[in-house]
ROZA-725693 format. One record per residue: residue in three letters; x, y negated, z negated of N, C-alpha, C, O, CB in turn. Coordinates in steps of 0.2 Angstrom, whole numbers, plus 5000, padded with zeros to 4 digits. Atoms other than C-alpha are relative to their C-alpha. Glycine has a CB too. Layout:
// residues N
ALAXYZXYZXYZXYZXYZ;...
This chain:
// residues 304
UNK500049944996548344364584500250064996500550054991500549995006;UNK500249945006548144544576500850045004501050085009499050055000;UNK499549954999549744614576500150095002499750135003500249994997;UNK500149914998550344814580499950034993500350004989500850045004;UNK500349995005549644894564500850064998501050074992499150045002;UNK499349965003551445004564500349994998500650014993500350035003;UNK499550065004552644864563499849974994500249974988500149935005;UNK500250045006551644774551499950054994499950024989499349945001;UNK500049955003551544914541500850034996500950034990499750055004;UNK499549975002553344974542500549934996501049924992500350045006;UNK499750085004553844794537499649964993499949924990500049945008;UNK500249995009552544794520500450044997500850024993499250044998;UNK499649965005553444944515500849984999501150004994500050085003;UNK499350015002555144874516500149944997500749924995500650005006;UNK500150055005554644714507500050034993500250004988499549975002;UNK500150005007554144804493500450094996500450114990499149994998;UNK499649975001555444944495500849954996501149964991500050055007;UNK499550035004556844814492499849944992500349924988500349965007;UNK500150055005555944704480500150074992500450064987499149965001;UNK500249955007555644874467500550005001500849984995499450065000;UNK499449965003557344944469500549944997501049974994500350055005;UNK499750045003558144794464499849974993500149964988500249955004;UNK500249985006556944774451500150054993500250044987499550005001;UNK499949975003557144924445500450004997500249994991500050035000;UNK499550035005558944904439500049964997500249984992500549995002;UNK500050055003558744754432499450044995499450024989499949945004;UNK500550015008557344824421500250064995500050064989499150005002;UNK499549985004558344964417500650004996500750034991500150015002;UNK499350035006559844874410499749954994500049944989500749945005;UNK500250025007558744784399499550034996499250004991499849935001;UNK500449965005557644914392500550034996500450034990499450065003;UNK499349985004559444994387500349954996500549964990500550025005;UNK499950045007559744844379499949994994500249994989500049974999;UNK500450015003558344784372499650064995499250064990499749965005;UNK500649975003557444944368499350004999499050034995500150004996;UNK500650034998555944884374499650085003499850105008500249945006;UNK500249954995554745034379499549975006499350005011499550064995;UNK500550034991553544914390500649985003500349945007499349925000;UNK499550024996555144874398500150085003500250105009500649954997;UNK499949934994555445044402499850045003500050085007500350054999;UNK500849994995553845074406500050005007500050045012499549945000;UNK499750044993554044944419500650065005500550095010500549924997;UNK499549974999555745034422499750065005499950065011500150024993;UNK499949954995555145184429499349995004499350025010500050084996;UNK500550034994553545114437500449975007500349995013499549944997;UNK499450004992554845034449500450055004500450065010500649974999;UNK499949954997555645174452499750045004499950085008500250024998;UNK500549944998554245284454499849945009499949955015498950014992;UNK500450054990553545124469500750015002500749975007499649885001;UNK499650014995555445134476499950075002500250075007500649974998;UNK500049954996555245324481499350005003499450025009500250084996;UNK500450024998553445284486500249995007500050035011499749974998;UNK500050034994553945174498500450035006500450025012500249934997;UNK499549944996555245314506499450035002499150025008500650074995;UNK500749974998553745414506499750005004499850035010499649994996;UNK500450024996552645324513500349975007499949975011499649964997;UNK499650014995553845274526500350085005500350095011500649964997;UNK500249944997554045444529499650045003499750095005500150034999;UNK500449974998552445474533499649975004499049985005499950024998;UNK500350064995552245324546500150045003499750075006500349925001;UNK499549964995553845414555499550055002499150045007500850034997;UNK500449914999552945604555499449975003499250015007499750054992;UNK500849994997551145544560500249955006499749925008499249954993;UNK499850034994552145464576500150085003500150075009500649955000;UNK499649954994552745644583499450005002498949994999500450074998;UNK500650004995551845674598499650085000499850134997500449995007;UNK500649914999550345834602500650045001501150035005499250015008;UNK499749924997551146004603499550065001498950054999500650034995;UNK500449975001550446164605499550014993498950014993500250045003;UNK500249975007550046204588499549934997499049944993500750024996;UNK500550075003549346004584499949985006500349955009500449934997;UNK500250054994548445954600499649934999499349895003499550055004;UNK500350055002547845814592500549954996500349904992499350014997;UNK499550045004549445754585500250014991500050064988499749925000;UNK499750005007550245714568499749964994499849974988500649995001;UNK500450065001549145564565499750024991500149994987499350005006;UNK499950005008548545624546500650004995500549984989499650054998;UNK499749965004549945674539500349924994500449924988500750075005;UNK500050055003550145464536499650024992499950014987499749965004;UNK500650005005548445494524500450084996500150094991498950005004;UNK499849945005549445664516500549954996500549944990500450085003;UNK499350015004551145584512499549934992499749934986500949945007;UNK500350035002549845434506499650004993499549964988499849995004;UNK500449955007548845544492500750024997500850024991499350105002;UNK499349975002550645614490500449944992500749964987500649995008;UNK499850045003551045454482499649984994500049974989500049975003;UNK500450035005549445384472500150064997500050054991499249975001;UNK500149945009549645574462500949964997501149984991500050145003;UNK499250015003551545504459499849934995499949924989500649995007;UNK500250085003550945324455499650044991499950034986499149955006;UNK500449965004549645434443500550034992500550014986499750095005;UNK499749965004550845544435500949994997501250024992499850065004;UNK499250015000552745464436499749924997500149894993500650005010;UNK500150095001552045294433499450004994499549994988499649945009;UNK500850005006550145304422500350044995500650014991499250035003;UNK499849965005550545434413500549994996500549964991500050065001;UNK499550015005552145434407500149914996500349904990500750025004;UNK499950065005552045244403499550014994499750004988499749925005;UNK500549995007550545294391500450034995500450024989499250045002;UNK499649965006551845444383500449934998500449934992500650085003;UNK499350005002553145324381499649944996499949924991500549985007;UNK500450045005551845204372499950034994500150004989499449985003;UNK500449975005551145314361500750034994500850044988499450065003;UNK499449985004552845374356500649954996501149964993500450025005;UNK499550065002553345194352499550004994499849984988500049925005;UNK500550005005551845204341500050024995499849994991499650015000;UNK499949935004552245354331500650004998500750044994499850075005;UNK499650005004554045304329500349945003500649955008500350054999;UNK499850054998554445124331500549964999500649984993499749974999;UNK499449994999555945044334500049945000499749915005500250055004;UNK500150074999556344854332500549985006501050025008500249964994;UNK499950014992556744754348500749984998500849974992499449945004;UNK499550045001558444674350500149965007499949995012500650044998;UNK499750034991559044534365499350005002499250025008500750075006;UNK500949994998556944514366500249945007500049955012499149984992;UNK499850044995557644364378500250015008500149985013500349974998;UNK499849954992558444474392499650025004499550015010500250055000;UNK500849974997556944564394499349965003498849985007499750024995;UNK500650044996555744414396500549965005500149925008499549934994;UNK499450054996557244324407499850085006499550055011501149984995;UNK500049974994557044484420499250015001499150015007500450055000;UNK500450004997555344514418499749935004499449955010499750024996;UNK499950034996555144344424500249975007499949935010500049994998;UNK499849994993556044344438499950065005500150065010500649995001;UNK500649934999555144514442499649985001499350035004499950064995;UNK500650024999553544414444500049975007499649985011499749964993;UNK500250054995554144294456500250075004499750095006500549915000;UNK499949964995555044434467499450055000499150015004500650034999;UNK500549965001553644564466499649945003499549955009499850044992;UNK500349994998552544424468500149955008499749915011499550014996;UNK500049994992553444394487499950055003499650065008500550005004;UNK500349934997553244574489499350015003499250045008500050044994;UNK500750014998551444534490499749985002499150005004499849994998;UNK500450064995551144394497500350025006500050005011500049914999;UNK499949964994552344494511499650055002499650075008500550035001;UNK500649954997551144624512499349975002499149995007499750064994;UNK500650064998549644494513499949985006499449975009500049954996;UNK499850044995550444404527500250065005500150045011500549944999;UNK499949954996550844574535499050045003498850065009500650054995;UNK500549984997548844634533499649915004499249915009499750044994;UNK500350064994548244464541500249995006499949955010500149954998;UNK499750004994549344504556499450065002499050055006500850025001;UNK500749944999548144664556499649995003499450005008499650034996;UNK500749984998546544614553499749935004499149915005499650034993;UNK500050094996546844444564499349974997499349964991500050005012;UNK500650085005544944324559499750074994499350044990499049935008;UNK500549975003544144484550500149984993500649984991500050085000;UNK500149995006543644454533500350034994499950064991499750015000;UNK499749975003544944514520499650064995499850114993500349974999;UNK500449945005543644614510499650075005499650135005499349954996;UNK500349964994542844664525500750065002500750125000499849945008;UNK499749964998544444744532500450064992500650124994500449945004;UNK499849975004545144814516499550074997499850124995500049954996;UNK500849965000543344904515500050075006499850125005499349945002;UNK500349974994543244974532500950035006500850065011499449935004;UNK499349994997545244984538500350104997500350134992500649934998;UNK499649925001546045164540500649994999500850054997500050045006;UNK499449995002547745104538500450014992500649974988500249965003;UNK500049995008548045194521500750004998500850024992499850054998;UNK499550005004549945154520499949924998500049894992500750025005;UNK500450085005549244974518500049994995500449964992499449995000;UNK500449985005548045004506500650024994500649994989499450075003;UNK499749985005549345104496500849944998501149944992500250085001;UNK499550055005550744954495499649944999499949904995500849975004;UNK500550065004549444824492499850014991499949974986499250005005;UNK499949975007549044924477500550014996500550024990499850064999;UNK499649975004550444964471500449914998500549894993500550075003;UNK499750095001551144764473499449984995499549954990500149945009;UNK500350045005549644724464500050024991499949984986499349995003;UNK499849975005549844844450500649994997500649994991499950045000;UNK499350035001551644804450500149924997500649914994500350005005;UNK500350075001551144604447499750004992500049974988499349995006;UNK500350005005549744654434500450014994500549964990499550045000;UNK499649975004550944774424500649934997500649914991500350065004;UNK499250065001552744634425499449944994499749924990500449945011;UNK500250055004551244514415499850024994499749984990499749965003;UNK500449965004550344634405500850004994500849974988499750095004;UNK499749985007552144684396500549925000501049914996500650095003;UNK499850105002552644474397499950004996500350014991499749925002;UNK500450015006551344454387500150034991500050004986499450025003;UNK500049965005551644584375500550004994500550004988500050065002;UNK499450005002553344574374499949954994499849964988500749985005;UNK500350085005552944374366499950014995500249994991499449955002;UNK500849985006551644434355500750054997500950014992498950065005;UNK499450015004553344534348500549994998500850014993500150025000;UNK499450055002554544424347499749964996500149934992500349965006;UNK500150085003553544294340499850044993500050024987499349945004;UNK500149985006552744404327500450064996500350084990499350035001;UNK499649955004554144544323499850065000500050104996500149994994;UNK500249925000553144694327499750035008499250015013499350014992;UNK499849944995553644824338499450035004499450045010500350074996;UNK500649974997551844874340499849995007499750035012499549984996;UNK500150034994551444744353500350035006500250035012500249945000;UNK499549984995552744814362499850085004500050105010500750014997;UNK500149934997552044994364499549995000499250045002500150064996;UNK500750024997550344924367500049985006499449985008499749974997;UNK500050024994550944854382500150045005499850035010500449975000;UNK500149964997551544994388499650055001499750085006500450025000;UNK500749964998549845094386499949945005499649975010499550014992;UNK500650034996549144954396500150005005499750005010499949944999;UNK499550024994550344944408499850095003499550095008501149984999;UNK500249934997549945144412499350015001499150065003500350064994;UNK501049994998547845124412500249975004500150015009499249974996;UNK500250034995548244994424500350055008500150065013500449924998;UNK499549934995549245114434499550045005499450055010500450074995;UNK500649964999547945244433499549985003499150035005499950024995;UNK500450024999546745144438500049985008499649985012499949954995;UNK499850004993547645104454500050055002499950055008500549985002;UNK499849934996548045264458499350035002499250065008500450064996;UNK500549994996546445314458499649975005499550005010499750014997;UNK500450044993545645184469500450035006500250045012500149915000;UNK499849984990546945234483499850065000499650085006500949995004;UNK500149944999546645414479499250015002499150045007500250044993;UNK500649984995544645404484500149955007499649955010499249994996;UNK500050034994545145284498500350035005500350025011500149944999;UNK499649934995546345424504499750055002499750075008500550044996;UNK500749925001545045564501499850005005499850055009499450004994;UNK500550024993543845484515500550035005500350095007499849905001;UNK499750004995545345484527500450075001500550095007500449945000;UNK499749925000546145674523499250025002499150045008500450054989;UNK500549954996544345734526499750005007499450055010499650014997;UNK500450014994543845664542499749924998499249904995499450095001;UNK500450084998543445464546499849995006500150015010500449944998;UNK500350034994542345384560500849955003501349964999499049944998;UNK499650064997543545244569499649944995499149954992499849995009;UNK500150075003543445074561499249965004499049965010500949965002;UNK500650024995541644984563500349975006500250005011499449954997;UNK499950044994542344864574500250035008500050015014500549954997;UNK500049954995543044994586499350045002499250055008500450054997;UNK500849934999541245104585499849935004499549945009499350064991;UNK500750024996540344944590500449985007500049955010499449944997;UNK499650014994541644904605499750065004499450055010500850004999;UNK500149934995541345104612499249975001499149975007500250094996;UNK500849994999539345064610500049935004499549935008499550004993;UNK500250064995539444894619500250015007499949985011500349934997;UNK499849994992540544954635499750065002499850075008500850005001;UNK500349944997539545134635499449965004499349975010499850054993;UNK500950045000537745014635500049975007499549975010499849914992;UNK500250054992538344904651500250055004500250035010500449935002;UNK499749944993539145064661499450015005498950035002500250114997;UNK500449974996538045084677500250084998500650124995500149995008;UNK500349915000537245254680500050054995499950114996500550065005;UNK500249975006537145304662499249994997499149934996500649974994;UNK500950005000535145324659500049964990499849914988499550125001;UNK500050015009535545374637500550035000500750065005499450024994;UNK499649975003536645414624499850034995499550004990500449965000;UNK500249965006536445554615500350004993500150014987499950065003;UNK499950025006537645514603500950015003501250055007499750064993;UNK499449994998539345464602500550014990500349994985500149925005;UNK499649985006540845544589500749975001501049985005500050084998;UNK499050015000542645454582499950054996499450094995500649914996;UNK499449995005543845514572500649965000500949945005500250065002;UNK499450035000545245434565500750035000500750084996499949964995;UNK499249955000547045514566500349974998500749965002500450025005;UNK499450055002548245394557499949955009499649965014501050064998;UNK500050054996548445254568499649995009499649945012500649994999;UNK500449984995547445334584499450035000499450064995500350045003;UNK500649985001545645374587499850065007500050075013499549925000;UNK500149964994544745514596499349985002498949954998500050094998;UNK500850014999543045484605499750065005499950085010499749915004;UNK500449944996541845634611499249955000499149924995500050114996;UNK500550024999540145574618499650035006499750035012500149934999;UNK500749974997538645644625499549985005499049995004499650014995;UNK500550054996537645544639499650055004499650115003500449955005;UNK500549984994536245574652500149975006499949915007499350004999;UNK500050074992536545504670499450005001499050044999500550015008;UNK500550004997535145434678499950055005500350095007500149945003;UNK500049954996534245524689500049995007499949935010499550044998;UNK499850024993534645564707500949975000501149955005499449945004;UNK499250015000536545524704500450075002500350124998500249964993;UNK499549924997537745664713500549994995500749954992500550005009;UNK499249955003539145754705500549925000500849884996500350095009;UNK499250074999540545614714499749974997500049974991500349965008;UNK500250075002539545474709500150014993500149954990499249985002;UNK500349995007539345544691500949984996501049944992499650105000;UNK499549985000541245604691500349915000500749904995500150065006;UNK499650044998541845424697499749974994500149964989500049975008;UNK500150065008540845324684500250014994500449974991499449994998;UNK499849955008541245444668500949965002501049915000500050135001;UNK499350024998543145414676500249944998500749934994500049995007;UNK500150065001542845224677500049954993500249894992499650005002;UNK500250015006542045224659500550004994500749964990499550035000;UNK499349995006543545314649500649955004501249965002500350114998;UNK499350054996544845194660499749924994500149904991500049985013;UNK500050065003544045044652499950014995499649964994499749965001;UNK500149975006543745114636500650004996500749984991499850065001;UNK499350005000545545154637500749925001501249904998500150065006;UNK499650085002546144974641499849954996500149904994500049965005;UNK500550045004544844904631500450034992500549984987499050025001;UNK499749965007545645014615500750035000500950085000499650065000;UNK499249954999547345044615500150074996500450124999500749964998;UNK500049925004547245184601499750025001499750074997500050024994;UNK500249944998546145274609500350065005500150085010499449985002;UNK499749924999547045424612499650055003500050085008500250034994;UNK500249954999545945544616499249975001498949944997500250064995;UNK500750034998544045504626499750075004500050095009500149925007;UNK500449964997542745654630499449985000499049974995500050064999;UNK500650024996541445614640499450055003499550055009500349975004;UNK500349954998540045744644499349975000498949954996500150074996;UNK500549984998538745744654499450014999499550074999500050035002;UNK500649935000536845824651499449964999499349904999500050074992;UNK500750025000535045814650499750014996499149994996499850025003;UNK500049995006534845864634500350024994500650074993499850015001;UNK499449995008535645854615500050084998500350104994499649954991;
């Protein structure tokens, strides 16, 4: 059964809020030992996903306050703001500086010490990071209950999602990217590997950040409702008595609520009350049929 898209949400983000910030220290005390720049890489990529995940938790909370005058349609994006808020942080706190801190190992390199510490937490950073993930996995499968995970990943509006799935998986990639590297210096005695790790570990970054940044982009400018929502409104509009046609129907998404305005023709010879009761009828089940549909306009006419 498909769970509430808020809980399972707010309960990804505190899986991989407690997994990163205990990571982080640990991977802090051993880049201070070790001298490891792909460990400190790592290093501040945890930290960067442990204010994320505030972040984005902050901007579950906010896109919950209710319409006022000034927002008559709610708070509902401000989710998809704090959400871009973040992939530019992933971008710029995490990608980028892991690449400075690479290239800086390059340009003045520095032999490792205690290289065992480092693979001893990156290892246990793999296995935690990856519950983190498979808690976010098992949180979107409460979501998108039988839909197809590619399908849902494709076509879902919930972009605080979207952004700890990314970041647990880039967090995953990264913890094996700078394994690997580390080995490859320890075994051969040069430093290099080590600052090539942390270049890698920063494309991989970047590479994430962008993907959620155009998957954010869609939703800051204006998204339809999720297909499976649009073809629900079109299947209970299609069997409404006394609707003739539809001249067209419009979502929008708002963070976790949808708007629908739609255009019809009643049959002809139907009165006013008759018209009035069925329109009435139509957004009530519309409304039970959809629980996030928040907002339903319904209008009349004879022509588009």
């Amino acid at each position: 059964m498909a769970s509430s898209p808020q809980s399972s949400t707010a309960r990804a983000i505190l899986y991989a809020f407690v997994a990163n910030f205990g990571i982080a220290l640990a991977k802090s005390w051993a880049a201070w030992l070790t001298g490891s720049g792909s460990m400190l890489a790592e290093a501040i990529h945890s930290y960067a996903d442990t204010g994320n995940q505030v972040l984005l938790y902050l901007g579950l909370k906010q896109s919950q306050r209710p319409p006022d005058k000034e927002h008559p349609l709610g708070y509902g994006k401000l989710s998809y703001f704090w959400s871009f808020i973040v992939a530019l942080l992933l971008f710029s706190m995490g990608g980028l500086f892991s690449i400075y801190e690479g290239v800086h190992k390059l340009t003045h390199p520095e032999a490792l010490s205690q290289v065992w510490v480092a693979l001893a937490v990156l290892v246990v950073a793999i296995f935690l990071e990856g519950a983190s993930l498979l808690g976010c996995l098992r949180e979107i499968r409460r979501v998108r209950g039988e839909r197809p995970f590619r399908d849902w990943l494709k076509h879902t509006r919930n972009s605080e999602l979207v952004v700890v799935l990314g970041e647990d998986i880039g967090a995953q990639v990264g913890l094996i990217f700078a394994l690997g590297f580390l080995i490859a210096a320890a075994i051969t005695g040069n430093p290099v590997y080590d600052a090539l790790g942390s270049i890698c570990i920063g494309l991989v970054l970047i590479v994430i950040s962008l993907f959620i940044s155009w998957r954010i982009r869609a939703l800051l400018v204006g998204r339809s409702a999720d297909p499976e929502i649009r073809r629900l409104i079109d299947e209970i509009i299609s069997r409404q008595d006394g609707i003739d046609f539809v001249f067209h129907i419009i979502t929008i998404q708002f963070g976790p609520d949808t708007m629908l305005a739609a255009k019809i023709k009643m049959r002809d010879g139907v009165t006013i009350e008759t018209a009035v009761a069925s329109i009435n009828a139509l957004e009530k089940e519309l409304k039970d049929r959809i629980p996030k549909l928040k907002w339903c306009f319904i209008e009349p006419d004879i022509a588009d």
